[in-house]
C-alpha positions as CSV (number, residue, x, y, z in Angstrom):
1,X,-5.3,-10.1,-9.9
2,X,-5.7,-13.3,-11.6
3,X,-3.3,-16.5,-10.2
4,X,-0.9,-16.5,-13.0
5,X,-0.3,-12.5,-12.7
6,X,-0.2,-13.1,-8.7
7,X,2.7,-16.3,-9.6
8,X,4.5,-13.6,-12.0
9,X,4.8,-10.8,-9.1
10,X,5.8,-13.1,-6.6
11,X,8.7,-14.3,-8.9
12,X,10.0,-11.0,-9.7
13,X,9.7,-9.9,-6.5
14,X,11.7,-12.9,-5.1
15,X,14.5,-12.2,-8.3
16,X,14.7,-8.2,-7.1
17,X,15.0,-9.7,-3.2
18,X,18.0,-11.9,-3.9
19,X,19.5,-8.9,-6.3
20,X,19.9,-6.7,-3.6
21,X,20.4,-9.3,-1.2
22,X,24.1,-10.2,-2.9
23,X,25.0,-6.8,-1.7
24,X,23.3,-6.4,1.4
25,X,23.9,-9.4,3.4
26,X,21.7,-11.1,6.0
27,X,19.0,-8.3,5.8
28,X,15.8,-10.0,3.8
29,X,13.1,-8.8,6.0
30,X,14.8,-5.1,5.3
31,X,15.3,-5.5,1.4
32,X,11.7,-7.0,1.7
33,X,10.3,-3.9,3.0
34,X,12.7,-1.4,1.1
35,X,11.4,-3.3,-2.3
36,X,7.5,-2.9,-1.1
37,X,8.2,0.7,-0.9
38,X,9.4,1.4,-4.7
39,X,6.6,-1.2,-6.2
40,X,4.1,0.9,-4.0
41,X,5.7,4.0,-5.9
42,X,6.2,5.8,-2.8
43,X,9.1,7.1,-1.0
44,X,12.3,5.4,1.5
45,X,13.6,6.3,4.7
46,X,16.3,4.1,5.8
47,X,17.4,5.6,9.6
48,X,20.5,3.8,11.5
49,X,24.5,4.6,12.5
50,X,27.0,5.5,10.4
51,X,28.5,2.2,8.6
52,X,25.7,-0.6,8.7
53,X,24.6,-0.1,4.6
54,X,22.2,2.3,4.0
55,X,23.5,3.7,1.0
56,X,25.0,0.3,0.0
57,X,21.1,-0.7,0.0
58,X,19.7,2.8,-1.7
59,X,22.5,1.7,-4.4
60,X,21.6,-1.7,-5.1
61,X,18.1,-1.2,-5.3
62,X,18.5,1.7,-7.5
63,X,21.1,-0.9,-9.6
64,X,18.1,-3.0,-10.3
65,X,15.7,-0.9,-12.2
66,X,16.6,0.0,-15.5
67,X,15.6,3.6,-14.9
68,X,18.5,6.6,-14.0
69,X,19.6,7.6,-10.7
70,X,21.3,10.1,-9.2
71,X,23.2,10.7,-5.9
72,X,22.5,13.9,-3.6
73,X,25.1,14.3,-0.9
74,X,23.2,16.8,1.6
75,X,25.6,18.7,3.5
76,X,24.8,22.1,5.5
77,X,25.8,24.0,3.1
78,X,23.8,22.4,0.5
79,X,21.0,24.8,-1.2
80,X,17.8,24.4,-2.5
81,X,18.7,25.2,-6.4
82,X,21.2,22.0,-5.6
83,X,18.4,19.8,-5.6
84,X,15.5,21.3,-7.9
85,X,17.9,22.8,-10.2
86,X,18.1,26.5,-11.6
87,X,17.0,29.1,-14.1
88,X,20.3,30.4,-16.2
89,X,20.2,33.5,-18.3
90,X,21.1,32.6,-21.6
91,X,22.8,35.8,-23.2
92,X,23.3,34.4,-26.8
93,X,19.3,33.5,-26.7
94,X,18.3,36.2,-24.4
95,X,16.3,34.3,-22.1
96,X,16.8,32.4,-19.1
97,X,17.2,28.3,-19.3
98,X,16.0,26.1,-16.8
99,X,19.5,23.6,-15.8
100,X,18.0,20.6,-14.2
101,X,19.2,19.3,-11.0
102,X,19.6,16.0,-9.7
103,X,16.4,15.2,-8.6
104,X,15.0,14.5,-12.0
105,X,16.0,10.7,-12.0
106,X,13.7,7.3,-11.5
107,X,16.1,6.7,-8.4
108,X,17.7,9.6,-6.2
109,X,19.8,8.7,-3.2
110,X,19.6,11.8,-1.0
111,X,22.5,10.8,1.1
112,X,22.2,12.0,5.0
113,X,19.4,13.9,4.3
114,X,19.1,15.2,8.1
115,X,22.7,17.0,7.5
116,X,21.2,19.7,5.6
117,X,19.2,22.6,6.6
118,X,15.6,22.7,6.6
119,X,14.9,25.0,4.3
120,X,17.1,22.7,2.0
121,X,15.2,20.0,3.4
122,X,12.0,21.5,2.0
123,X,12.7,21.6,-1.6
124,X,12.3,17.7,-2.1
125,X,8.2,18.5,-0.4
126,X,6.4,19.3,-4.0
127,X,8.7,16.8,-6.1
128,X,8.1,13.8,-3.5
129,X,4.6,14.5,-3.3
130,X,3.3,15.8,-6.9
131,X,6.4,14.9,-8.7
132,X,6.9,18.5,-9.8
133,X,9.8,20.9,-9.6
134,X,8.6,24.7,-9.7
135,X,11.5,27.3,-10.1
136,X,10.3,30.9,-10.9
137,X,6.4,29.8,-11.3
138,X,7.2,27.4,-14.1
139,X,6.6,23.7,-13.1
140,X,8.9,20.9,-14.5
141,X,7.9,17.3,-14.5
142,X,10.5,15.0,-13.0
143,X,8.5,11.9,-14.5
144,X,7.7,8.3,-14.0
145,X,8.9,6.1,-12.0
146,X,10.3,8.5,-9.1
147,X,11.4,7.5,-5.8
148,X,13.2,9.5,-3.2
149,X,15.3,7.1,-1.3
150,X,16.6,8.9,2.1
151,X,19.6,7.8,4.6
152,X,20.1,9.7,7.7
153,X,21.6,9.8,11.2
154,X,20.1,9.5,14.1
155,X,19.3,13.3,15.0
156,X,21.1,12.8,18.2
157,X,24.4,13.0,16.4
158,X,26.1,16.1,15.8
159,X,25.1,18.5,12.5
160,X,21.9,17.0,12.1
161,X,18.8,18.9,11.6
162,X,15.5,17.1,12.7
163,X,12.9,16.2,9.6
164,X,9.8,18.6,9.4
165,X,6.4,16.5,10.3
166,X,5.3,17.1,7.0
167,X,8.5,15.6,5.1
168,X,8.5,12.4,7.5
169,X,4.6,12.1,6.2
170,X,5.6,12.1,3.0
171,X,7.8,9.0,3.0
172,X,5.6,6.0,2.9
173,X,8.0,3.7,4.9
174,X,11.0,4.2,7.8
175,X,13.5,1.6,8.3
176,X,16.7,0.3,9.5
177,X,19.5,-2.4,9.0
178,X,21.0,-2.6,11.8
179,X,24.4,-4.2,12.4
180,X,25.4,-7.8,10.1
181,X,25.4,-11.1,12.4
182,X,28.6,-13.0,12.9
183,X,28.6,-14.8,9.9
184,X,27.4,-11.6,7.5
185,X,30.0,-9.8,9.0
186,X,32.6,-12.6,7.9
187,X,31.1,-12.6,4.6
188,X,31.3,-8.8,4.2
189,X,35.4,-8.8,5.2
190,X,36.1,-11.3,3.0
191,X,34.3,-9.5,0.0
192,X,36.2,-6.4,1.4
193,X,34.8,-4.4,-2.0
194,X,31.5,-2.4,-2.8
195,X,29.5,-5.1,-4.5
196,X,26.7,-3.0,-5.9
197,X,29.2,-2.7,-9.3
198,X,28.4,-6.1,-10.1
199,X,24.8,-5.6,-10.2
200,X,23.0,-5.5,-13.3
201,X,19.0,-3.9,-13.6
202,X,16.9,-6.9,-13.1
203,X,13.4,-5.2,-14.1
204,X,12.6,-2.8,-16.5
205,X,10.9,0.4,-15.4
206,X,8.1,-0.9,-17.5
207,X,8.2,-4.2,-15.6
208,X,8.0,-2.1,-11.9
209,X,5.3,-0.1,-13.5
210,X,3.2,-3.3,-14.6
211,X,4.0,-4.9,-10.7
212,X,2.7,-1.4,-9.2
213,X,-0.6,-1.7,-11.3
214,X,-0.9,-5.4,-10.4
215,X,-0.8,-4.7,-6.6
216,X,-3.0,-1.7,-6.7
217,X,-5.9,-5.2,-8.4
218,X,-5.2,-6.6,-4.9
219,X,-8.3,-7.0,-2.9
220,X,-8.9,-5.5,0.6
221,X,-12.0,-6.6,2.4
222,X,-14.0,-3.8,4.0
223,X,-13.7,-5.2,7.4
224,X,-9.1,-4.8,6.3
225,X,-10.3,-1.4,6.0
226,X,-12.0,-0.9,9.0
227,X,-9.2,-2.4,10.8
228,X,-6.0,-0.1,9.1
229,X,-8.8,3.1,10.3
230,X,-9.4,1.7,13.8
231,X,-5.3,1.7,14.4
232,X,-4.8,5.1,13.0
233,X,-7.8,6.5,14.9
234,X,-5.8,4.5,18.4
235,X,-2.5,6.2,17.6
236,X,-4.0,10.0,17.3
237,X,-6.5,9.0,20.4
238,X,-3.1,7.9,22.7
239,X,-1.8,10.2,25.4
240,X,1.2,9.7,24.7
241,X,1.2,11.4,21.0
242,X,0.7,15.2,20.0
243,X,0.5,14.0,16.5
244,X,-1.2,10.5,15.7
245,X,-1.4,9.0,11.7
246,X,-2.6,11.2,9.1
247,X,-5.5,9.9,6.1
248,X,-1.9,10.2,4.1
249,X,-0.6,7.5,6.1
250,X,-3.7,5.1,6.9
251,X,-3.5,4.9,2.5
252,X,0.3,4.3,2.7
253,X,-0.8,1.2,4.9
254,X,-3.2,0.0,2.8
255,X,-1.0,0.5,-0.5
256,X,2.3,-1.3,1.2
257,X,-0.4,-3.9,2.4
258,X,-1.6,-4.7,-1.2
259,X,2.4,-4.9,-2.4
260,X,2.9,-7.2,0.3
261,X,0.4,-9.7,-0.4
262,X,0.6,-9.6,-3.7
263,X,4.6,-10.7,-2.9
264,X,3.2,-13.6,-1.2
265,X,1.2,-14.5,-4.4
266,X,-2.0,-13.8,-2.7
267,X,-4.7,-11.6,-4.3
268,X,-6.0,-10.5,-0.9
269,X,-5.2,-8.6,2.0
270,X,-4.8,-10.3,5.3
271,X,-5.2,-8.3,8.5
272,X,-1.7,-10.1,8.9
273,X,-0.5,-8.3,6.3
274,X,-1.2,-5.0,8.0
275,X,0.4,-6.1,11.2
276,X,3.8,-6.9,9.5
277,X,4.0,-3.3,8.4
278,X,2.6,-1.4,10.9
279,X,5.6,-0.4,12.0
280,X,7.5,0.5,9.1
281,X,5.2,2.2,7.9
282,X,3.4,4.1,10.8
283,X,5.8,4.8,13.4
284,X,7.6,7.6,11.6
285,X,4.5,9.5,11.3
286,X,4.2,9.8,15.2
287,X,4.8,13.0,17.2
288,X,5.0,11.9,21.1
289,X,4.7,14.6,23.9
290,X,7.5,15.7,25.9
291,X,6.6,13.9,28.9
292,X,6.7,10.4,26.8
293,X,9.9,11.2,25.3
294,X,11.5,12.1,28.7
295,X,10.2,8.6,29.7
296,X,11.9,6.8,27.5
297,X,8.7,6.0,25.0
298,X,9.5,5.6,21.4
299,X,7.1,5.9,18.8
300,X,7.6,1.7,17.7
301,X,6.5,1.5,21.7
302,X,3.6,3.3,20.8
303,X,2.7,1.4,17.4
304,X,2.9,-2.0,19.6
305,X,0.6,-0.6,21.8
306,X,-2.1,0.0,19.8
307,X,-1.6,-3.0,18.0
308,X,-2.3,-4.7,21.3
309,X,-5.6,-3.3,21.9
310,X,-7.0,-2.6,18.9
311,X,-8.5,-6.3,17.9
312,X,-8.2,-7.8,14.3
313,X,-10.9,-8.8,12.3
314,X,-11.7,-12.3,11.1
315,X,-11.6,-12.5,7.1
316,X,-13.7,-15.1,5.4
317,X,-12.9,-15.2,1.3
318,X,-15.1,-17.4,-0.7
């Protein structure tokens, strides 16, 4: 990544921050991270109460890419034909049709995705990770660019269905809004109206295409990578977790790290930059024992732990 490709990304970047940022107020470091996620062509996991944005923020950033989106309202009676889509019998040309469903879009909003049943749950697995739908041995391409962006509940609330490992795995970042300050707040009620209307696409999906190609140029020193292995290697070695970070999500790391400096304009990787997403990106990916969860642990306890003990490296760049 040459300087004046590394001044473009930052710029655009910045524009797509301050997009979304009109519609979800007071929230940089999450639009930041939420942005990271669809440059880094992987998948979006926004987790909080009821009421504090998340689909405001799946909306607005879908707004901003001139790409099509769709919305998925998961509900327990939801099936998984809903989502893929379904083969038709077509009498007059005596064969059956495939009917696409909504998941072929560049955005789709699955909307309380935890609300649905697991099996329902399951159908997204192929598409989010090959970017295929196969109904009745026939596989459909959903295309390019795809992202899967996911609100739920916490799974303490009532009709919610806990995530299968291997779906949370697939979703290269976890995050959360949390409630406005004071003055957001004021902001919001005096707005008083969904604001994502107003938004128009900022990017083409040409232009998200070109960023994802310029942060995958982004250099990451050997000793980056030893570093991103040594804290995947802690979490899976703590006692307090039956199921550490996969390969899957030590690459996630190192892909979000690359988006994230390239943001910054720089066309390296500091170990700072892994730090700053550790957590995001890591602490979803965490299975923790009873015992830990009856103490009170949490998975971002975990994350700072090992983050604590396992010593970054020093990064010299001629």
């Amino acid at each position: 990544m040459d300087a004046e490709q590394g001044a473009w990304f930052a710029e655009t970047f910045d524009l797509l921050v301050a997009g979304v940022g009109q519609v979800v107020l007071g929230k940089e470091r999450t639009v930041r991270t939420a942005l990271m996620a669809m440059v880094a062509e992987g998948h979006l996991l926004l987790e909080d109460a009821p009421g504090t944005g998340k689909t405001s923020l799946a909306k607005a950033l879908a707004a901003c890419v001139q790409g099509t989106h769709s919305r998925i309202q998961f509900t327990p009676d939801l099936l998984p034909s809903d989502v893929t889509g379904v083969s038709v019998w077509d009498q007059g040309r005596g064969r059956f049709e495939f009917h696409r469903g909504p998941v072929f879009a560049s955005v789709v909003l699955a909307d309380e995705i935890n609300r649905a049943s697991p099996k329902t749950q399951s159908a997204l697995l192929e598409v989010m990770e090959e970017g295929n739908v196969t109904v009745d041995g026939v596989s459909h391409p959903v295309g390019t660019p795809f992202m899967v962006i996911a609100t739920q509940n916490p799974v303490e609330q009532a009709g919610t269905y806990r995530l299968p490992e291997a779906q949370l795995d697939r979703f290269l970042v976890r995050t959360s809004l949390g409630y406005p300050d004071r003055a957001a707040t004021l902001e919001i009620l005096a707005g008083a109206r969904d604001r994502t209307g107003d938004l128009e696409p900022l990017v083409t999906t040409a232009a998200l295409g070109e960023m994802s190609a310029i942060a995958g140029r982004v250099h990451v020193d050997t000793a980056v990578l030893d570093y991103v292995a040594r804290l995947v290697e802690a979490t899976r070695e703590d006692p307090r977790t039956v199921l550490g970070v996969s390969v899957r999500g030590a690459l996630a790391l190192v892909r979000c790290a690359r988006v994230w400096a390239a943001s910054a304009g720089r066309g390296h990787v500091l170990p700072a930059d892994v730090k700053d997403l550790v957590g995001p990106v890591l602490a979803h990916r965490l299975l923790l024992t009873p015992d830990a969860e009856l103490d009170g642990v949490g998975a971002h306890d975990v994350v700072a732990d090992v983050l604590e003990r396992t010593p970054a490296p020093t990064v010299r760049l001629v």
